[in-house]
Structures are given as C-alpha cells and as structure tokens.
TORKOLTOR-347931 format. One record per atom (N, C-alpha, C): x, y, z; residue number from 1; residue in one letter. Coordinates in steps of 0.1 Angstrom, whole numbers, plus 5000, padded with zeros to 4 digits. Layout:
REC   px   py   pz   n res
REC    X    Y    Z NUM   A
...
END
This chain:
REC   px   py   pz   n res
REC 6353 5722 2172   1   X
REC 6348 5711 2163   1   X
REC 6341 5718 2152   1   X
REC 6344 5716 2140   2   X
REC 6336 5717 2127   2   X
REC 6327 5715 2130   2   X
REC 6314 5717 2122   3   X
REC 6300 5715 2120   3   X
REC 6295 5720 2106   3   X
REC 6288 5708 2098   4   X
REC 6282 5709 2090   4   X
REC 6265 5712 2089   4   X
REC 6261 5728 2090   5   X
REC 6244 5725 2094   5   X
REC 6234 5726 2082   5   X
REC 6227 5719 2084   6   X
REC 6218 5716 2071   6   X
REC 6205 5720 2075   6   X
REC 6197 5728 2068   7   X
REC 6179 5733 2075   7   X
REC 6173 5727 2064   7   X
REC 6163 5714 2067   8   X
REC 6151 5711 2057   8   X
REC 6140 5717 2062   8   X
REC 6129 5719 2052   9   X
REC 6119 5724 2054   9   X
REC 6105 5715 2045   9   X
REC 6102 5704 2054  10   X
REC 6093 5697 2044  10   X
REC 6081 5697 2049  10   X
REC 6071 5689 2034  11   X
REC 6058 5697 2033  11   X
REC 6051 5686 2028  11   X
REC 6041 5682 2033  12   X
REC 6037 5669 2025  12   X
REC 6035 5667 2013  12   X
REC 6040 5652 2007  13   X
REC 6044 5655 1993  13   X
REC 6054 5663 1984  13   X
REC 6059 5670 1993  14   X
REC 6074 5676 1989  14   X
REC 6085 5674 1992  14   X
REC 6096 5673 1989  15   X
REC 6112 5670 1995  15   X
REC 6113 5686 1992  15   X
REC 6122 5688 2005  16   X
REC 6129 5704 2003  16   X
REC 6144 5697 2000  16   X
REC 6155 5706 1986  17   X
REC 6162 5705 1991  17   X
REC 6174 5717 2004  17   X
REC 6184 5709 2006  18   X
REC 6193 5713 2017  18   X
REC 6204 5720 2008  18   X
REC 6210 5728 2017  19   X
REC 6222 5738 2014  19   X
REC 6232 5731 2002  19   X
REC 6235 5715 2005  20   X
REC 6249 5708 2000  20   X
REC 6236 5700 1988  20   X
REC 6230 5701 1986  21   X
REC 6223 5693 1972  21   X
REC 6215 5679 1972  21   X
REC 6213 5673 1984  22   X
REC 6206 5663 1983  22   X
REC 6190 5663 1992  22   X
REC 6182 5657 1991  23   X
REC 6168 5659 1995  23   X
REC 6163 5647 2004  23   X
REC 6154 5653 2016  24   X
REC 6152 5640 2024  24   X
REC 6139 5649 2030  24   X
REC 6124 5643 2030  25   X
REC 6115 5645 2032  25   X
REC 6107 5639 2044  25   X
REC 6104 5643 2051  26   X
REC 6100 5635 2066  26   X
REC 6089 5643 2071  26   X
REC 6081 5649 2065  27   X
REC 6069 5651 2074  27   X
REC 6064 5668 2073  27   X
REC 6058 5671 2080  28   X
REC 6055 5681 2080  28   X
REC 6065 5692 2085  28   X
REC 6068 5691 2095  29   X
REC 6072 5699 2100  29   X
REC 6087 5703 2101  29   X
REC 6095 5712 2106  30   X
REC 6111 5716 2106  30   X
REC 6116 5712 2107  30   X
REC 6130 5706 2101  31   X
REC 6139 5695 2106  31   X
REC 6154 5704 2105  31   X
REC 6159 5701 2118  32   X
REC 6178 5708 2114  32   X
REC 6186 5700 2116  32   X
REC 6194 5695 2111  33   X
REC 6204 5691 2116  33   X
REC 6218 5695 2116  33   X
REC 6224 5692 2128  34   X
REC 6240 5696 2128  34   X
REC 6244 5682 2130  34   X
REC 6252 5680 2120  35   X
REC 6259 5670 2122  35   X
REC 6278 5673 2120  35   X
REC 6283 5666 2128  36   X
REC 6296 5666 2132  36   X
REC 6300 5662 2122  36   X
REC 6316 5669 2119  37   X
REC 6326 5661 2114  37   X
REC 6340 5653 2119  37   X
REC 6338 5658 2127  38   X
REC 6352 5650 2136  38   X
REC 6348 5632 2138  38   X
REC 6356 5626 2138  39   X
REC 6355 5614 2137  39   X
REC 6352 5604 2152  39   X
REC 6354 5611 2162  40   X
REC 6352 5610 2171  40   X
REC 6333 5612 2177  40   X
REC 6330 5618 2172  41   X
REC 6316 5617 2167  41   X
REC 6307 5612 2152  41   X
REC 6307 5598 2151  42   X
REC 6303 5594 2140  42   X
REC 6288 5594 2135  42   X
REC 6283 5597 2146  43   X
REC 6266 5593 2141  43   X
REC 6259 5602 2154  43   X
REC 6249 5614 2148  44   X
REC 6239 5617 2154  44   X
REC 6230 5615 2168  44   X
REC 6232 5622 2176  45   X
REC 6221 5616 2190  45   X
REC 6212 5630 2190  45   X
REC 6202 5623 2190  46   X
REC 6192 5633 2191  46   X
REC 6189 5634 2210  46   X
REC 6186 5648 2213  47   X
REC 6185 5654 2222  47   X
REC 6170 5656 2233  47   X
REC 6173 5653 2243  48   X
REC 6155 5654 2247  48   X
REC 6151 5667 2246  48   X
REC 6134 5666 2250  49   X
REC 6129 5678 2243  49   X
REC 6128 5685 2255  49   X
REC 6131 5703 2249  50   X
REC 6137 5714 2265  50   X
REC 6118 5718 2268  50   X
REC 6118 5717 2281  51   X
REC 6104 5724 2285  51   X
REC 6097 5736 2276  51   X
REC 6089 5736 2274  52   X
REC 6079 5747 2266  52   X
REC 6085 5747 2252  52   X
REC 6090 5736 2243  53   X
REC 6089 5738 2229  53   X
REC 6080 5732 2228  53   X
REC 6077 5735 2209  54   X
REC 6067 5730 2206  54   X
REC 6062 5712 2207  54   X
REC 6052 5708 2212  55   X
REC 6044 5694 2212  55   X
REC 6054 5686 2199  55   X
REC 6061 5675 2205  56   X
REC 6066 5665 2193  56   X
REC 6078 5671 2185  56   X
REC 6083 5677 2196  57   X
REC 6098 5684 2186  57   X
REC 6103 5683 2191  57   X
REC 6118 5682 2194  58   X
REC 6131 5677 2199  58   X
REC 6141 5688 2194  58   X
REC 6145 5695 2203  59   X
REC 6154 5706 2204  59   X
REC 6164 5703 2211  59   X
REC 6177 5706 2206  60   X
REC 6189 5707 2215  60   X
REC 6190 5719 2222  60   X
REC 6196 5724 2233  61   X
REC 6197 5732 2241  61   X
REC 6213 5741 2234  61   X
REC 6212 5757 2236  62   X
REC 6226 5761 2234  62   X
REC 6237 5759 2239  62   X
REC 6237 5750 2254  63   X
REC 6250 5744 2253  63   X
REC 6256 5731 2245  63   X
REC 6248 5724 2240  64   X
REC 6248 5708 2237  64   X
REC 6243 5714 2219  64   X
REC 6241 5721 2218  65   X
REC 6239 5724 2201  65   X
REC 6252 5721 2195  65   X
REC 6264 5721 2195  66   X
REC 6273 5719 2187  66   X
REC 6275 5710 2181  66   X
REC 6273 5698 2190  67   X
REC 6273 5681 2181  67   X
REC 6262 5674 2178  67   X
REC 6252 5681 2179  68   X
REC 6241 5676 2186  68   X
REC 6228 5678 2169  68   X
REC 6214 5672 2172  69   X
REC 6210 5667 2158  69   X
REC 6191 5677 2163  69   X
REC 6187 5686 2161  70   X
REC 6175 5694 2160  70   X
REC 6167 5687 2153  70   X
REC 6152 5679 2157  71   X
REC 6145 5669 2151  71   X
REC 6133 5667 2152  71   X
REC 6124 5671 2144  72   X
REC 6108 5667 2151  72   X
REC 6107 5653 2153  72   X
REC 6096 5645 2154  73   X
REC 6095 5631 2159  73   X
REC 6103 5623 2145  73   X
REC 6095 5626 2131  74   X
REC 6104 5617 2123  74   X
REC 6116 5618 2121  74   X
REC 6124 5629 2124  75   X
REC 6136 5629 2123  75   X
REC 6142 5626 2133  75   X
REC 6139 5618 2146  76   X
REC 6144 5614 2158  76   X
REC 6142 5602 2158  76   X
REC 6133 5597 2152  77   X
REC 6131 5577 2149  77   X
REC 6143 5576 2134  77   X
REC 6145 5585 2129  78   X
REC 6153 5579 2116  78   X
REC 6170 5585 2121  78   X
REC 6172 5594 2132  79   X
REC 6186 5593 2139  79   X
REC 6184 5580 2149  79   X
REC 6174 5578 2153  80   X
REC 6177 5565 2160  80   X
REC 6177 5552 2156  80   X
REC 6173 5550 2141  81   X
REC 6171 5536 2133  81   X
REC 6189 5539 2130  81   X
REC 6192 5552 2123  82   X
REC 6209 5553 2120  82   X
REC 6216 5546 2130  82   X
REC 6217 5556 2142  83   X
REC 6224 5550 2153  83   X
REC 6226 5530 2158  83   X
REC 6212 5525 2154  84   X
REC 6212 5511 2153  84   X
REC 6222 5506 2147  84   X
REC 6220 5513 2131  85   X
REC 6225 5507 2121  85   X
REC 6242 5507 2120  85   X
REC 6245 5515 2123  86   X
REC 6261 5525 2125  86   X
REC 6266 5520 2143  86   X
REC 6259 5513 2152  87   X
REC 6263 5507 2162  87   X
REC 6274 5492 2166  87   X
REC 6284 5493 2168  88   X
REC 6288 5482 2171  88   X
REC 6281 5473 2182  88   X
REC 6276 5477 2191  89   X
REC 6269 5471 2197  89   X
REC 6255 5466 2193  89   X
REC 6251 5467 2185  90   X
REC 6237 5468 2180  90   X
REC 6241 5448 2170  90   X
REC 6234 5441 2175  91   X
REC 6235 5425 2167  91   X
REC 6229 5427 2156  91   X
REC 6231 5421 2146  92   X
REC 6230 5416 2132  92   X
REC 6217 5414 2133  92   X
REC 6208 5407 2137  93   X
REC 6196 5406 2139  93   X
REC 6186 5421 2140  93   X
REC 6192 5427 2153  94   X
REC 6188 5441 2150  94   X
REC 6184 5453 2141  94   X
REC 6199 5450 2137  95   X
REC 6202 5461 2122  95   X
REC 6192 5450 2110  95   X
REC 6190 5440 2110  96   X
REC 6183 5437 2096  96   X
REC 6169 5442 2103  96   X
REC 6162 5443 2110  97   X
REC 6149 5444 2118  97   X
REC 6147 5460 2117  97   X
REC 6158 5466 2114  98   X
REC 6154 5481 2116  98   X
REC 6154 5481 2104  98   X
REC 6165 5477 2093  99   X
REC 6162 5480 2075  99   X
REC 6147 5477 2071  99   X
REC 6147 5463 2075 100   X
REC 6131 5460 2073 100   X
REC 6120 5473 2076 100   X
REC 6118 5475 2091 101   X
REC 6113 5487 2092 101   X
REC 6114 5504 2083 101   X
REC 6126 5506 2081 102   X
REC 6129 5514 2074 102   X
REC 6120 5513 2057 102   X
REC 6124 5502 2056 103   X
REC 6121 5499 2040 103   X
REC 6106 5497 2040 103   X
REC 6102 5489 2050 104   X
REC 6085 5489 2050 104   X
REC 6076 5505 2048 104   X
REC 6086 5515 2058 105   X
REC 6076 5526 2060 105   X
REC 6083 5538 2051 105   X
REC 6083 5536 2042 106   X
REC 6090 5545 2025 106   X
REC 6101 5551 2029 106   X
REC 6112 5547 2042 107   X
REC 6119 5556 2048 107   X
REC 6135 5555 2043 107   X
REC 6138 5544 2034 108   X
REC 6155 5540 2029 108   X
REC 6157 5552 2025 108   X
REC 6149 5560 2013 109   X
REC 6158 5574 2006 109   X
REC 6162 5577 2014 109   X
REC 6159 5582 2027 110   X
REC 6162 5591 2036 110   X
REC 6174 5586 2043 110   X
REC 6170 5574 2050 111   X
REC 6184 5572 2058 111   X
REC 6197 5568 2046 111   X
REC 6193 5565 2031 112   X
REC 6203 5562 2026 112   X
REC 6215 5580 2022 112   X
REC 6205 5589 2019 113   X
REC 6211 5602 2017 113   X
REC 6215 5606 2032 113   X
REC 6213 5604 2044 114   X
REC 6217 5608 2057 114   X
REC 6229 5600 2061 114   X
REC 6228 5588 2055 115   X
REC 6239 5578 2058 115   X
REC 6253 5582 2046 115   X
REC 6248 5588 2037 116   X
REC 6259 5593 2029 116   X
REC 6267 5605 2031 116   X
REC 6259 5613 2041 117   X
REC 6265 5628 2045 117   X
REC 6276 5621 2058 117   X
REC 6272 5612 2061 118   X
REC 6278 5612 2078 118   X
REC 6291 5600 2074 118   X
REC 6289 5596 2060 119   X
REC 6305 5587 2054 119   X
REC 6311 5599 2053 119   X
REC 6309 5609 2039 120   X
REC 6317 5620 2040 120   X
REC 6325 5628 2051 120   X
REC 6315 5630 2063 121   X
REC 6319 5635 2076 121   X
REC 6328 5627 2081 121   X
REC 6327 5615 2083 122   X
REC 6333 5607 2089 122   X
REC 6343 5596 2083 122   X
REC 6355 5599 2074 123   X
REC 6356 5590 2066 123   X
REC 6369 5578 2067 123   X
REC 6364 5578 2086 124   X
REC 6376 5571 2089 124   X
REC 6367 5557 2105 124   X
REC 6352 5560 2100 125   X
REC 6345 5546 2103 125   X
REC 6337 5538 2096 125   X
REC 6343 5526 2095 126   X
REC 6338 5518 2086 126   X
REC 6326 5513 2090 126   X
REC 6319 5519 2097 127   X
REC 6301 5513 2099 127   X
REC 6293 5520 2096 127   X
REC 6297 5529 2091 128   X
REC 6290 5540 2082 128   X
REC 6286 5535 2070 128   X
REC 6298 5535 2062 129   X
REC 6300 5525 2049 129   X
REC 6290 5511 2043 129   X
REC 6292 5504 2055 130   X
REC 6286 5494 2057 130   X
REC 6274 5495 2057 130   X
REC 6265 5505 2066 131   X
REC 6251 5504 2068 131   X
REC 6249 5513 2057 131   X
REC 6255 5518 2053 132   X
REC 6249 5524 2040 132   X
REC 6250 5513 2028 132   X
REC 6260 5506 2022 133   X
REC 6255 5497 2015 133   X
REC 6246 5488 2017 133   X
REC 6244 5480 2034 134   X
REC 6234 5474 2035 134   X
REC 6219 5482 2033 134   X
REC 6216 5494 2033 135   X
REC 6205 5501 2031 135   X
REC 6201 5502 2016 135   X
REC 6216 5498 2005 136   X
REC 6212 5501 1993 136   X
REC 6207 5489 1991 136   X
REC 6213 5483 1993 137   X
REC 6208 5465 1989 137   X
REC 6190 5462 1995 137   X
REC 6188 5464 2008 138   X
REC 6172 5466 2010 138   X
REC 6164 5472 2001 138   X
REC 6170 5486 1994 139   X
REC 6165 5496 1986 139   X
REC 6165 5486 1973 139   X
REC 6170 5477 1967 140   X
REC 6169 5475 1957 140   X
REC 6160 5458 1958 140   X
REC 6161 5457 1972 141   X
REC 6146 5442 1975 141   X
REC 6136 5453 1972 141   X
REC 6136 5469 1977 142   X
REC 6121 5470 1973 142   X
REC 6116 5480 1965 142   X
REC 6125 5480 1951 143   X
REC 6124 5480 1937 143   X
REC 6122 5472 1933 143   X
REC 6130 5459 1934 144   X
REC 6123 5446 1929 144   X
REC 6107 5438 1936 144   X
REC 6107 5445 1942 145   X
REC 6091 5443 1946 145   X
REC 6084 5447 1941 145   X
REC 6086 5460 1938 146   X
REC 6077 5473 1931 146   X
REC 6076 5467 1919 146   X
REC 6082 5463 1907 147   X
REC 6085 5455 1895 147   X
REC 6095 5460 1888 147   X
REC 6104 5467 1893 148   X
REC 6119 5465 1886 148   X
REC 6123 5454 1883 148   X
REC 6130 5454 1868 149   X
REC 6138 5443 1867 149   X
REC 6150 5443 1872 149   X
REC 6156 5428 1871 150   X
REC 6174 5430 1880 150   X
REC 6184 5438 1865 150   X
REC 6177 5440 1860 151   X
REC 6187 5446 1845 151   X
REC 6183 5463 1845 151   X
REC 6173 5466 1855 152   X
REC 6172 5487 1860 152   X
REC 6182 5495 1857 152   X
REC 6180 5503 1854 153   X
REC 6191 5513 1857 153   X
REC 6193 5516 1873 153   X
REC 6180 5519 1879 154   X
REC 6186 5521 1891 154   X
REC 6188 5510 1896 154   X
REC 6186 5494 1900 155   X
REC 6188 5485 1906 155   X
REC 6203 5485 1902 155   X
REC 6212 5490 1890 156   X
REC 6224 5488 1886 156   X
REC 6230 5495 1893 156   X
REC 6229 5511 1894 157   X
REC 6232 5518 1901 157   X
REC 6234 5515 1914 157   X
REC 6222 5512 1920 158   X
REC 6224 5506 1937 158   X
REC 6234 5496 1940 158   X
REC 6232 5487 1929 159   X
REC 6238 5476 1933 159   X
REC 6257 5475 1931 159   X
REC 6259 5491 1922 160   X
REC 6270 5495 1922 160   X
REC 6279 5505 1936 160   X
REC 6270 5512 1940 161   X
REC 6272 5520 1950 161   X
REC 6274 5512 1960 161   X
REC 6265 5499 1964 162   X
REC 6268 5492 1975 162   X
REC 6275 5486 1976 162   X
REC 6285 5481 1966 163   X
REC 6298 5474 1963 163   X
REC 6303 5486 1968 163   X
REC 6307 5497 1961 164   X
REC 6317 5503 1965 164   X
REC 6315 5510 1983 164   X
REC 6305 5507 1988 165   X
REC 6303 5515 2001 165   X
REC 6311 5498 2009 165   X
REC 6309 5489 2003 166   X
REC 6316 5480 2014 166   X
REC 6329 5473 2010 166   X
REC 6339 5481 1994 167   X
REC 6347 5484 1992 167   X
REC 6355 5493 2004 167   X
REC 6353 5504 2007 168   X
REC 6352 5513 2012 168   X
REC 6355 5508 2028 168   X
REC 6343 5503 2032 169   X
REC 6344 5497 2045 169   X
REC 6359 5484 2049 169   X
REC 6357 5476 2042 170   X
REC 6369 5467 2044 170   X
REC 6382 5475 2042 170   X
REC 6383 5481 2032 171   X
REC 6396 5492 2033 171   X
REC 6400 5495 2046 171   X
REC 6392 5500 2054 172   X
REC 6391 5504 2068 172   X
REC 6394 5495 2079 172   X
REC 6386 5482 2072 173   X
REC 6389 5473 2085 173   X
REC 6383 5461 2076 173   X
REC 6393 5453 2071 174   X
REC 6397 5439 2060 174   X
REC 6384 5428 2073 174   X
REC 6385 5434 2085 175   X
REC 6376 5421 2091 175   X
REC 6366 5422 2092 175   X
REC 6356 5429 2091 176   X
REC 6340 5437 2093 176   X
REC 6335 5427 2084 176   X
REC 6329 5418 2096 177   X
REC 6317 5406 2089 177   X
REC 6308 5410 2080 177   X
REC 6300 5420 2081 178   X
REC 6290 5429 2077 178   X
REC 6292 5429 2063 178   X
REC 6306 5435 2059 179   X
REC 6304 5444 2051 179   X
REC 6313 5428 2039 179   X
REC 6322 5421 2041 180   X
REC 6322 5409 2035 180   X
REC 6315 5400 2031 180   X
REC 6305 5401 2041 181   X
REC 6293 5391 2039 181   X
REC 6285 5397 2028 181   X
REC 6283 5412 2032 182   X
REC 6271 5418 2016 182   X
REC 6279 5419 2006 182   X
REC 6290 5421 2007 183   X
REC 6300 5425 1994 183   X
REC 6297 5412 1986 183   X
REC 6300 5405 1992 184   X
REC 6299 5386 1989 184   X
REC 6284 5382 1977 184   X
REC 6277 5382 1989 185   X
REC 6267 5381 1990 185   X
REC 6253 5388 1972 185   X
REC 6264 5404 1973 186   X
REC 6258 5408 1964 186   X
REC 6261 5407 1953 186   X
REC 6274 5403 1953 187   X
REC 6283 5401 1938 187   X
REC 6275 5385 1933 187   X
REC 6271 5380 1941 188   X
REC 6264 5364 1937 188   X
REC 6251 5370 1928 188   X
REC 6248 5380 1929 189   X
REC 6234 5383 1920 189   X
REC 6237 5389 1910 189   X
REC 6253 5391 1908 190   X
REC 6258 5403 1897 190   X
REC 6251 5393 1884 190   X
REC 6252 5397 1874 191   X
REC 6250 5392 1856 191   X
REC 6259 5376 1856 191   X
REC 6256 5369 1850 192   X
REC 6262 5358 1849 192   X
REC 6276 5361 1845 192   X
REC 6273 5369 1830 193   X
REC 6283 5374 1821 193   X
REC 6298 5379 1824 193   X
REC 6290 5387 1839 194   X
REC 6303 5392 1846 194   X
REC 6314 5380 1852 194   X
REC 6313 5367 1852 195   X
REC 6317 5358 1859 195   X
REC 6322 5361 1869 195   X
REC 6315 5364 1881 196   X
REC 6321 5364 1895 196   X
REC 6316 5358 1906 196   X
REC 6316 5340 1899 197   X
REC 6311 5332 1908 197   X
REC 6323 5326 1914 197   X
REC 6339 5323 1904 198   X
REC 6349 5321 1917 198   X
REC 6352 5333 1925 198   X
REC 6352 5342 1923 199   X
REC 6357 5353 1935 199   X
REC 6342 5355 1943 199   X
REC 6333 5350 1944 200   X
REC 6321 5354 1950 200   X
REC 6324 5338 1962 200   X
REC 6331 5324 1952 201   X
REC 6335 5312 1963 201   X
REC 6349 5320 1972 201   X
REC 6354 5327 1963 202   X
REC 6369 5330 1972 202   X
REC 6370 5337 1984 202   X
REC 6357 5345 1984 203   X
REC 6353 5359 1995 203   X
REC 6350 5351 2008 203   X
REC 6339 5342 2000 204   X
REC 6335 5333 2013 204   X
REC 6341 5324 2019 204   X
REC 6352 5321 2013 205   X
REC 6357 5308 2014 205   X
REC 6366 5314 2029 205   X
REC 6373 5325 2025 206   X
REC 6375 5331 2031 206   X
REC 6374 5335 2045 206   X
REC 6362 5337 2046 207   X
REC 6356 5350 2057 207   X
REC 6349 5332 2066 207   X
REC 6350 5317 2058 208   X
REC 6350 5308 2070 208   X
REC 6356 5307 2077 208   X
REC 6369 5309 2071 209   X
REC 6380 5304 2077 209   X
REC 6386 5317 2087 209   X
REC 6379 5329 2087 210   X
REC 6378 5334 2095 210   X
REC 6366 5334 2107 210   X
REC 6358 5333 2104 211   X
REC 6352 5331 2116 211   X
REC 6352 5318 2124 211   X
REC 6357 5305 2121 212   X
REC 6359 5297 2128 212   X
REC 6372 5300 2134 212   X
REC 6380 5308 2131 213   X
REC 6394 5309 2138 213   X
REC 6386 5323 2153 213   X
REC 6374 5328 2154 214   X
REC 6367 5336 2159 214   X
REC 6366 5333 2173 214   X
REC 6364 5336 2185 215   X
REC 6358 5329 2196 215   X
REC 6350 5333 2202 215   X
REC 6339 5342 2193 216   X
REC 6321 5336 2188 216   X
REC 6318 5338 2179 216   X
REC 6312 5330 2177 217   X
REC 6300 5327 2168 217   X
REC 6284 5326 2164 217   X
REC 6284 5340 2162 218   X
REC 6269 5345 2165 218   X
REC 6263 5340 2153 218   X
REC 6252 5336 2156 219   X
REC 6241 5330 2146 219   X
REC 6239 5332 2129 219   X
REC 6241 5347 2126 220   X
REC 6242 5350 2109 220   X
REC 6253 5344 2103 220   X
REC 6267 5338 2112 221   X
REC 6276 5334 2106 221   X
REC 6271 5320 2094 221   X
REC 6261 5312 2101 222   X
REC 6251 5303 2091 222   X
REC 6254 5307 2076 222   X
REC 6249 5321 2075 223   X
REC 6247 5321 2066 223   X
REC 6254 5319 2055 223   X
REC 6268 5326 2057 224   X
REC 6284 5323 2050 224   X
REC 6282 5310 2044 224   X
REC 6282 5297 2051 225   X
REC 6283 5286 2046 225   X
REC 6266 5282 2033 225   X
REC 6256 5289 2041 226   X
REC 6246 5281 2036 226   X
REC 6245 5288 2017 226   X
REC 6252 5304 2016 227   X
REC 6259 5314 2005 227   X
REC 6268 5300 2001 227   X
REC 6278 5300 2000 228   X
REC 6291 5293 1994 228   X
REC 6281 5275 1990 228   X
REC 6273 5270 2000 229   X
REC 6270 5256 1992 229   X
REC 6258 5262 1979 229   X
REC 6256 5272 1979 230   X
REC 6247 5276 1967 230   X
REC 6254 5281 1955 230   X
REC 6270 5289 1959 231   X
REC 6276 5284 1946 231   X
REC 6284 5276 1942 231   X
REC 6288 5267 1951 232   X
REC 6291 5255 1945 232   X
REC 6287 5248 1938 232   X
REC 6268 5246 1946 233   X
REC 6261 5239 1938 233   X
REC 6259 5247 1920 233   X
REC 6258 5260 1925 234   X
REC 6257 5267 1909 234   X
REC 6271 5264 1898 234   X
REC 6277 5261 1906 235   X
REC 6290 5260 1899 235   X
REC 6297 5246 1892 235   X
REC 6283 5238 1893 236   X
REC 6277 5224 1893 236   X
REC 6292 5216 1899 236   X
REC 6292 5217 1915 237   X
REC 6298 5209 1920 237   X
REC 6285 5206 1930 237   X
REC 6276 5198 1933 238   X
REC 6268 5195 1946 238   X
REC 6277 5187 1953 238   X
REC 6284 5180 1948 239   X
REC 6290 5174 1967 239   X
REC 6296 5185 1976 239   X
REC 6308 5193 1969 240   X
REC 6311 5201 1973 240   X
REC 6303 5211 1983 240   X
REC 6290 5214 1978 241   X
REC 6282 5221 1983 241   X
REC 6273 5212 1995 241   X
REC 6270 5202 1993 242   X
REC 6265 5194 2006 242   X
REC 6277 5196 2015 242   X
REC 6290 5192 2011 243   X
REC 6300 5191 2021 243   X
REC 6305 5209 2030 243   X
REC 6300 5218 2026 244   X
REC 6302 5227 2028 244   X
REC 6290 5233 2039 244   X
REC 6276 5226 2036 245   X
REC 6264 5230 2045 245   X
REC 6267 5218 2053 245   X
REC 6270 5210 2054 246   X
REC 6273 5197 2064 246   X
REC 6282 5204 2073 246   X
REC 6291 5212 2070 247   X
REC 6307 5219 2074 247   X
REC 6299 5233 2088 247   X
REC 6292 5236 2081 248   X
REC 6282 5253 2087 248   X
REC 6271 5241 2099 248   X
REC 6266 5230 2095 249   X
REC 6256 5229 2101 249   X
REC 6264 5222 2111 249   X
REC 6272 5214 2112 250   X
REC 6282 5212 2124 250   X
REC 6288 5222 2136 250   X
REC 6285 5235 2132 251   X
REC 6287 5245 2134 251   X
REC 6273 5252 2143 251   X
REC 6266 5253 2133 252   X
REC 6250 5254 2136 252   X
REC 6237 5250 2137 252   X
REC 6240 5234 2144 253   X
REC 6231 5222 2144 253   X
REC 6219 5230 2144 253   X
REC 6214 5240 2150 254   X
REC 6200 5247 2148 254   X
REC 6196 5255 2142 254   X
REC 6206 5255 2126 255   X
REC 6197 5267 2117 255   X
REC 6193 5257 2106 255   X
REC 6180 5264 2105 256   X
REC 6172 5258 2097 256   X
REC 6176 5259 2081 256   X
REC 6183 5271 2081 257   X
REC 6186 5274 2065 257   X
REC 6195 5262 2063 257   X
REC 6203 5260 2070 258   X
REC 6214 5248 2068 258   X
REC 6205 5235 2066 258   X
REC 6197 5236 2075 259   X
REC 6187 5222 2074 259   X
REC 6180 5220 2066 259   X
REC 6175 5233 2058 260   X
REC 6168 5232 2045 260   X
REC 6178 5229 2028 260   X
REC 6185 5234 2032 261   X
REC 6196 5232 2023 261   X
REC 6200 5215 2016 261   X
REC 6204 5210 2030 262   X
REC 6205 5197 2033 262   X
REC 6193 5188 2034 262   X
REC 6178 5191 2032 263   X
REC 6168 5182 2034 263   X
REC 6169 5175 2017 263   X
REC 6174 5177 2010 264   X
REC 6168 5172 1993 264   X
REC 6183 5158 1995 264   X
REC 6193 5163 1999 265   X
REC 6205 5150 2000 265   X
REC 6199 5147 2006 265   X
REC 6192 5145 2018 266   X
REC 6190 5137 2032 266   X
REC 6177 5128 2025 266   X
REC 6170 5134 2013 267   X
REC 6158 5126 2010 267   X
REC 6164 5112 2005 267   X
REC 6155 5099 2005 268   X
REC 6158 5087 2001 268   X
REC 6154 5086 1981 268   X
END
C-alpha cells in the first residue's frame, strides 16, 4: 500500500506548514500522520497509546504504522470528529452535532484541509466529498457570524468549493441524500441574479420523489419539503408551497419545522 506521510510541528499561535503545502494547527505538541491512499482505506483510525510513550500521545506501533494515523490528543478528537463525518453509519443528526462542535471550538480549518487530503487519496468515496462540503458550508455560518457579508470573497469562495465537493460526491453516487440536500440547499442562498431558484425547485423536487419511493425515512428528510415550500413561496406561488409542507408534514406529523411553516395558513 502507498502512503502519504505528512510531519506537522505546531506551536501555539503558529500553523507549521506540511511537506504537500497546506497548514493545520492543533496544539502544542507533534502531530504525524500517515494517511492511506488506497481506497479501501478511506479515513484515518487513530491507534491506542503503546505503554511508556509520552502522557496524552497516541502512537501507532511498527507493525500497524502503515495505515495507521500518529496523534497527540487533538489530533485524535479531530480523526475522530472526521471518522463521524465520512461514516455511513454515523446519522445525520450526528454529523451536524460534530460540525457544530467542530465549528464552536476554531476547529473547521483543520478538518476542512484534512478532509481535502483524504478526497485526493481517496477519489473514489463519495463521503469524503460530502463532509467536506458540509464543513465548508458550517465554515461560512461562522464567517457570517464573525461579520462577513454574503457578497465575501471568501464566503464566495466557500460557497463555491462546496458546490463543487458535492458536485463531485453525486458523480459518485447520483443518490447520497447528504450531499443533494446541501447542494440544494446551498444554491437557494446563491445571488438572486444568478436565477437558480427553478433548479434549486427541480433538485428538490426531485430527491422527494426519491425518498418517498425509500423504505426509511429518517427524520432530516423533513427538511426537503419544509426547503422546496420556501421556494415556492419565494417564487410567489404560496399555495403551492402550503401544499408541499402539508405533503412533508403527512409524512412527518412531528416536525415542528413543518408545523412552523404551516402555523401562519393555519392562523384565522
């Protein structure tokens, strides 16, 4: 097996950079990683720590070094937020709970340049792709927090890269809810000017009529419909758009977003 190995060396208040050109800062102390290219290994496991290394550091051993990810503590919580993120098993609910996290504790640069090495490495799993756009999109909630405007250079930039990371993703696999839903999702915030509010109805219109043909229906699917009656409504059709959250809440008598949606028709 190939291996790509990268040695950072960070220092508080410093990014070191790495061998291939990009920078990720995590703490004081030594960080290595070997990360895999073979596709069969898509995403980092960090290794328990071998008797008598140093307190709070995480070593792989020389037989298990090959595929394997060398990490002091912060770089073992941010291969394990990855691993979430890049999990098929890991629920929707999950993966937004770890971006949150991520994004709360200054940590997106990082998993977003980690999450970019391991598309390159891997460029034949589309949940790579995916959680990497979904991490640009967080990144640019918290720019727009910070006081970026939606007209940034870099909110533009983000908000271009994350199209194309879930470009990328569907290529791979046309069904990946994830990465439909944000593609969707994010093009609804694009510039008016750009007019991509019928292909932003067409995406979703879409990905309903896939997931009701689905046989489950896990809870975020809500959101598809409660997205599509908001451009309806923007697209000054409101019945359309009642009839469409009426359509999702039949679906999901207990989401509230639907029920919020629906409380201003329902008023007398």
């Amino acid at each position: 097996m190939k291996t790509l190995k990268i040695v950072l060396l960070a220092a508080v208040g410093v990014a070191a950079t790495c061998t291939v050109g990009w920078q990720l800062s995590l703490g004081r102390k030594a960080i290595a990683l070997v990360l895999p290219r073979s596709a069969d290994l898509p995403r980092p496991k960090a290794t328990a720590p071998v008797a008598g290394s140093r307190p709070g550091v995480v070593v792989a051993t020389p037989a298990t070094a090959g595929g394997e990810v060398k990490l002091d503590e912060a770089g073992a919580a941010l291969a394990s937020a990855l691993d979430v993120l890049t999990s098929p098993q890991s629920t929707f609910a999950k993966k937004q709970d770890v971006l949150e996290h991520l994004r709360k504790g200054g940590h997106l640069e990082d998993a977003i340049a980690t999450l970019k090495q391991l598309a390159a490495q891997n460029p034949n799993d589309p949940s790579i792709p995916t959680a990497l756009g979904e991490a640009q999109i967080s990144q640019i909630r918290n720019l727009s927090e910070n006081g970026a405007g939606p007209m940034s250079n870099d909110i533009a930039i983000l908000g271009l890269e994350a199209d194309k990371d879930f470009t990328a993703a569907l290529a791979l696999d046309p069904t990946n809810w994830e990465a439909q839903f944000y593609k969707a999702a994010s093009m609804a915030h694009w510039p008016p000017m750009l007019n991509k509010g019928p292909e932003v109805i067409e995406r979703l219109t879409a990905l309903t009529t896939q997931q009701e043909a689905a046989t489950a229906s896990p809870p975020e699917y809500a959101q598809t419909y409660a997205l599509l009656g908001e451009q309806y409504k923007a697209a000054g059709q409101p019945d359309k758009a009642v009839q469409i959250w009426q359509q999702g809440l039949g679906r999901f008598p207990l989401s509230s977003m639907l029920q919020r949606e629906l409380a201003p028709a329902a008023a007398p």
